[in-house]
Backbone atoms as SQL, in Angstrom:
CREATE TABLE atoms (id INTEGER PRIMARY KEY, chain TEXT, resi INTEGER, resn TEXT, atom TEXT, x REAL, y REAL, z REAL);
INSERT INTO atoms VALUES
  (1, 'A', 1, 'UNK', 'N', 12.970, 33.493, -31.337),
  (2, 'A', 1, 'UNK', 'CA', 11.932, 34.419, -31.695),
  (3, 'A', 1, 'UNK', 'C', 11.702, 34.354, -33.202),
  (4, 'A', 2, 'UNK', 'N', 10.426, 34.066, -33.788),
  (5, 'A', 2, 'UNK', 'CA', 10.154, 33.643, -34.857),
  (6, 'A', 2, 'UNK', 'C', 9.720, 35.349, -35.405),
  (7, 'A', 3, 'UNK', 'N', 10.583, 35.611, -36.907),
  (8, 'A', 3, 'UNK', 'CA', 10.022, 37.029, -37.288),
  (9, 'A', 3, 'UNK', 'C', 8.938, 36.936, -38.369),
  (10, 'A', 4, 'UNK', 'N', 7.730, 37.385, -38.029),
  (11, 'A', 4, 'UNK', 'CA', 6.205, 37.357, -39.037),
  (12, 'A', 4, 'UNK', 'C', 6.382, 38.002, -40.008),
  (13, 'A', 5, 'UNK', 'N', 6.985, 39.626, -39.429),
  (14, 'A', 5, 'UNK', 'CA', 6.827, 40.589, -40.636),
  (15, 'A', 5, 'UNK', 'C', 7.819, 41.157, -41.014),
  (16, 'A', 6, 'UNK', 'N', 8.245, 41.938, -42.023),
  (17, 'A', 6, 'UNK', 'CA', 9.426, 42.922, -42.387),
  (18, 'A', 6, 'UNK', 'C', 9.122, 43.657, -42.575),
  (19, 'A', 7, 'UNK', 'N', 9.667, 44.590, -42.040),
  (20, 'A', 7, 'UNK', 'CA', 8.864, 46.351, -41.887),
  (21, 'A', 7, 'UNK', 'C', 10.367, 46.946, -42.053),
  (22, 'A', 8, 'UNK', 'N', 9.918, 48.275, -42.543),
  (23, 'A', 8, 'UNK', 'CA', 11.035, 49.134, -43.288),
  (24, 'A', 8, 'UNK', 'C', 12.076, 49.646, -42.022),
  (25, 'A', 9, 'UNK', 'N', 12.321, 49.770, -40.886),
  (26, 'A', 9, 'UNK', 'CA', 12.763, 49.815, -39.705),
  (27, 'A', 9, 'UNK', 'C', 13.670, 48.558, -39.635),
  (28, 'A', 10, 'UNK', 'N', 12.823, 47.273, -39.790),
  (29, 'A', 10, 'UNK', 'CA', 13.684, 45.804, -39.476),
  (30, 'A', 10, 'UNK', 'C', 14.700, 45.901, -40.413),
  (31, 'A', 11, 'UNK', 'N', 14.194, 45.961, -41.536),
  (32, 'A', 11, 'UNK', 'CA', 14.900, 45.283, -42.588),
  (33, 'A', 11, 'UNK', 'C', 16.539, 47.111, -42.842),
  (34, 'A', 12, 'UNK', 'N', 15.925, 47.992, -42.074),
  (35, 'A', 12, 'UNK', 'CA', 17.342, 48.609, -42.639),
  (36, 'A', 12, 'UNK', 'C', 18.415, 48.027, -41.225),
  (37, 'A', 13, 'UNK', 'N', 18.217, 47.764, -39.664),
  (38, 'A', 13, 'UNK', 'CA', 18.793, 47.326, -39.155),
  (39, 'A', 13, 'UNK', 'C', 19.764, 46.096, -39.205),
  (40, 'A', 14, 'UNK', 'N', 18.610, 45.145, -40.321),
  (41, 'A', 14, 'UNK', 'CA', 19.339, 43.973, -40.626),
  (42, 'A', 14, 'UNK', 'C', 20.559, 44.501, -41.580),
  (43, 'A', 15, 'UNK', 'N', 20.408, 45.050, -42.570),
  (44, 'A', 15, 'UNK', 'CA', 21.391, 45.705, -43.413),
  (45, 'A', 15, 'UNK', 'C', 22.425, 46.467, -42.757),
  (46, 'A', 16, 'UNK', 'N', 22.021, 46.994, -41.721),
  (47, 'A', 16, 'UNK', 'CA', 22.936, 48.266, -41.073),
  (48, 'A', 16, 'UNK', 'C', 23.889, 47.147, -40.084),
  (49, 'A', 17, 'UNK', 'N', 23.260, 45.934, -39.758),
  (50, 'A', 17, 'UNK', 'CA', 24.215, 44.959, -39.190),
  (51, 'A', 17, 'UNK', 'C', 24.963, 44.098, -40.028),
  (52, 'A', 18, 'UNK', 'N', 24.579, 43.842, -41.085),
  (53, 'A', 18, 'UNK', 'CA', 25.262, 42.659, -42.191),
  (54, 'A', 18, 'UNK', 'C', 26.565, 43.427, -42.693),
  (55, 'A', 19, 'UNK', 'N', 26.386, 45.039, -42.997),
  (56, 'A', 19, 'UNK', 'CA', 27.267, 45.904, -43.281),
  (57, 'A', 19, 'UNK', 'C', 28.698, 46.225, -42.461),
  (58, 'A', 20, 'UNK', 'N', 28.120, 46.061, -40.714),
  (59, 'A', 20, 'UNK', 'CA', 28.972, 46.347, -39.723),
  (60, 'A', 20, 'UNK', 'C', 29.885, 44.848, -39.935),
  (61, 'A', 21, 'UNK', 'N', 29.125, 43.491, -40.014),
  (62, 'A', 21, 'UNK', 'CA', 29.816, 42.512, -39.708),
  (63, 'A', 21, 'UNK', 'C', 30.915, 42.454, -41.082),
  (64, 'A', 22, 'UNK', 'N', 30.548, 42.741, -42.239),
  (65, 'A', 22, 'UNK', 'CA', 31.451, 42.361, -43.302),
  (66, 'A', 22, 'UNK', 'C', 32.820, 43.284, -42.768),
  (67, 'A', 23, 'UNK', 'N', 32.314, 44.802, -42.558),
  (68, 'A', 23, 'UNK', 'CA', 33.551, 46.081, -42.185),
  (69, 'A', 23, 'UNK', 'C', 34.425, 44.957, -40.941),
  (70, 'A', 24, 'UNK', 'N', 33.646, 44.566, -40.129),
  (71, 'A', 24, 'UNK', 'CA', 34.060, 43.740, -38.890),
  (72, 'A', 24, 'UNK', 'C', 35.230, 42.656, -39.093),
  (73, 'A', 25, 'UNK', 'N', 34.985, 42.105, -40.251),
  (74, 'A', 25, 'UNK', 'CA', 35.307, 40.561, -40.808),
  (75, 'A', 25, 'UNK', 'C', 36.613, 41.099, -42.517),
  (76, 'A', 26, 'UNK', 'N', 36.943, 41.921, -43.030),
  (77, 'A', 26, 'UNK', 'CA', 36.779, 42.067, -43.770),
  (78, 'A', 26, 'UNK', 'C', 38.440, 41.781, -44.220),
  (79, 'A', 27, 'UNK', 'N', 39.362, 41.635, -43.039),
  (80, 'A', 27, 'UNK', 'CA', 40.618, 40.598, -43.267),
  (81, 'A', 27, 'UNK', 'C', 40.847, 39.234, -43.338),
  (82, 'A', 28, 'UNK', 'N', 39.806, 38.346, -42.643),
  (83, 'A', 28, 'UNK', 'CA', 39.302, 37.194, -42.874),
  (84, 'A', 28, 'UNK', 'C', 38.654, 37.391, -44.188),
  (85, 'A', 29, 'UNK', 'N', 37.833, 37.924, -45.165),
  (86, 'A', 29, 'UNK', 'CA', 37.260, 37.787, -46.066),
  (87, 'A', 29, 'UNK', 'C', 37.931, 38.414, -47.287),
  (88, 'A', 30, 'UNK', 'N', 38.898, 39.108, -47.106),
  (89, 'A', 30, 'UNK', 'CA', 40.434, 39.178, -48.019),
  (90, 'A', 30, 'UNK', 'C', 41.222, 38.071, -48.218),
  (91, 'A', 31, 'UNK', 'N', 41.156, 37.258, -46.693),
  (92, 'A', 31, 'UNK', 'CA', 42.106, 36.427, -46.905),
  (93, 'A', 31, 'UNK', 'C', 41.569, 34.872, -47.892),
  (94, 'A', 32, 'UNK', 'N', 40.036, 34.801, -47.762),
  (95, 'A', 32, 'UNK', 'CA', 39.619, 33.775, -48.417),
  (96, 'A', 32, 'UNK', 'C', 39.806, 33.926, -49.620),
  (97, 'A', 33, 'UNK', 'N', 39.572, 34.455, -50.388),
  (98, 'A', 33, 'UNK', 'CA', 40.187, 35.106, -52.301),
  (99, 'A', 33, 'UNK', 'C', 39.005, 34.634, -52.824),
  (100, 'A', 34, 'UNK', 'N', 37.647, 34.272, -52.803),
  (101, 'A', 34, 'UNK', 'CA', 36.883, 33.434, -53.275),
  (102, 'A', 34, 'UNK', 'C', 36.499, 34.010, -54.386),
  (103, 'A', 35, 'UNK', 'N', 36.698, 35.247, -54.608),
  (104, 'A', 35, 'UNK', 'CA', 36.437, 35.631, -56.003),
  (105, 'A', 35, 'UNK', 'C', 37.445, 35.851, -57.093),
  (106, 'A', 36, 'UNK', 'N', 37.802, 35.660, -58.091),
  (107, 'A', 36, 'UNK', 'CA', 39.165, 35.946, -58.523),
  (108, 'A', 36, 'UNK', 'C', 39.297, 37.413, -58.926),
  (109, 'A', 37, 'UNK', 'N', 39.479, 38.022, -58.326),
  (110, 'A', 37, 'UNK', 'CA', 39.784, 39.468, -58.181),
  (111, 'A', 37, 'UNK', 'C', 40.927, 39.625, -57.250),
  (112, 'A', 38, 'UNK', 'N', 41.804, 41.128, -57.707),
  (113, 'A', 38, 'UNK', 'CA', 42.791, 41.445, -56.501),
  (114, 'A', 38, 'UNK', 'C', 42.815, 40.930, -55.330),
  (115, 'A', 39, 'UNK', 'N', 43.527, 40.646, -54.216),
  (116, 'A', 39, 'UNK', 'CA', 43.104, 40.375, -53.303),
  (117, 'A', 39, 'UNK', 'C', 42.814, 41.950, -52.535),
  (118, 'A', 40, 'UNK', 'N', 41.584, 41.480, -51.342),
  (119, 'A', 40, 'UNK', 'CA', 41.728, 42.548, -51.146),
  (120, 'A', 40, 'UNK', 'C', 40.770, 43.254, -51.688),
  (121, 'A', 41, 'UNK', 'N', 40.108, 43.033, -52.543),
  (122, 'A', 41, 'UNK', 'CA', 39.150, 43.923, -53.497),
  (123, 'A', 41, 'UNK', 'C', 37.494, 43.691, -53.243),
  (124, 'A', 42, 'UNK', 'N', 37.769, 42.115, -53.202),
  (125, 'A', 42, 'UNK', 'CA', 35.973, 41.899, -52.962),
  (126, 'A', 42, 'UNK', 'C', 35.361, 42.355, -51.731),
  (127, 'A', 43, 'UNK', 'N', 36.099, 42.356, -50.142),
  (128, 'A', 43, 'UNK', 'CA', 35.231, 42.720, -49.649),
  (129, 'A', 43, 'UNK', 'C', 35.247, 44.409, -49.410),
  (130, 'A', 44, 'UNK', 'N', 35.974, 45.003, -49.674),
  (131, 'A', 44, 'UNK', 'CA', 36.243, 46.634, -50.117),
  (132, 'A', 44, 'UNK', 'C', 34.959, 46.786, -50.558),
  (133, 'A', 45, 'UNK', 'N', 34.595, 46.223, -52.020),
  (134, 'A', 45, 'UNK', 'CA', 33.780, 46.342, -52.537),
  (135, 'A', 45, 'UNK', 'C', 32.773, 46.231, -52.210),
  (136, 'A', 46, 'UNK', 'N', 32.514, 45.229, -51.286),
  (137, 'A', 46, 'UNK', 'CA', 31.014, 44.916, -50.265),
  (138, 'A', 46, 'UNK', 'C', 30.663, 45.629, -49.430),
  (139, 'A', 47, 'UNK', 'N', 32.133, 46.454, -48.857),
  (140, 'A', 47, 'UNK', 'CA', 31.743, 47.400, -48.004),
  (141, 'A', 47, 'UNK', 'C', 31.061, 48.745, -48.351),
  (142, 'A', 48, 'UNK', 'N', 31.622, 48.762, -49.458),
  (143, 'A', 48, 'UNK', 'CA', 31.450, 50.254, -50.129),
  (144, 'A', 48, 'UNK', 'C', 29.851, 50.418, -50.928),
  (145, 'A', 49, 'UNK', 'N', 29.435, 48.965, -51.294),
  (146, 'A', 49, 'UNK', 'CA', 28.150, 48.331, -51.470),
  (147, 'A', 49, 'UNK', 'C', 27.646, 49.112, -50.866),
  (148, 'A', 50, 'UNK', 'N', 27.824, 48.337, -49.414),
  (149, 'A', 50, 'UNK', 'CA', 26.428, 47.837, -48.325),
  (150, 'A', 50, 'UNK', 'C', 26.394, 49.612, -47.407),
  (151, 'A', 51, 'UNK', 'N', 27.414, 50.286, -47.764),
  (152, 'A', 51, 'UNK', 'CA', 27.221, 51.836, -47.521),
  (153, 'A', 51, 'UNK', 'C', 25.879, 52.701, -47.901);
């Protein structure tokens, strides 16, 4: 399904899902370290973001 438009409805669902998957994922994405920060810290931080 090809998406035409972004309408204020789509686009908070997409967010309200990107948010669930990081909370979802977020020991796998501790465990990668890709940022040099604490471990542990970056995706905290993404979560607390995407809140």
């Amino acid at each position: 399904m090809k998406i035409r438009t972004l309408d204020g409805p789509r686009l908070h669902r997409d967010f309200t899902a990107g948010a669930r998957n990081i909370q979802a994922r977020q020991e796998v994405l501790n465990s990668m370290n890709v940022f040099p920060v604490h471990s542990g810290i970056g995706s905290v931080a993404e979560c607390i973001l995407m809140e």
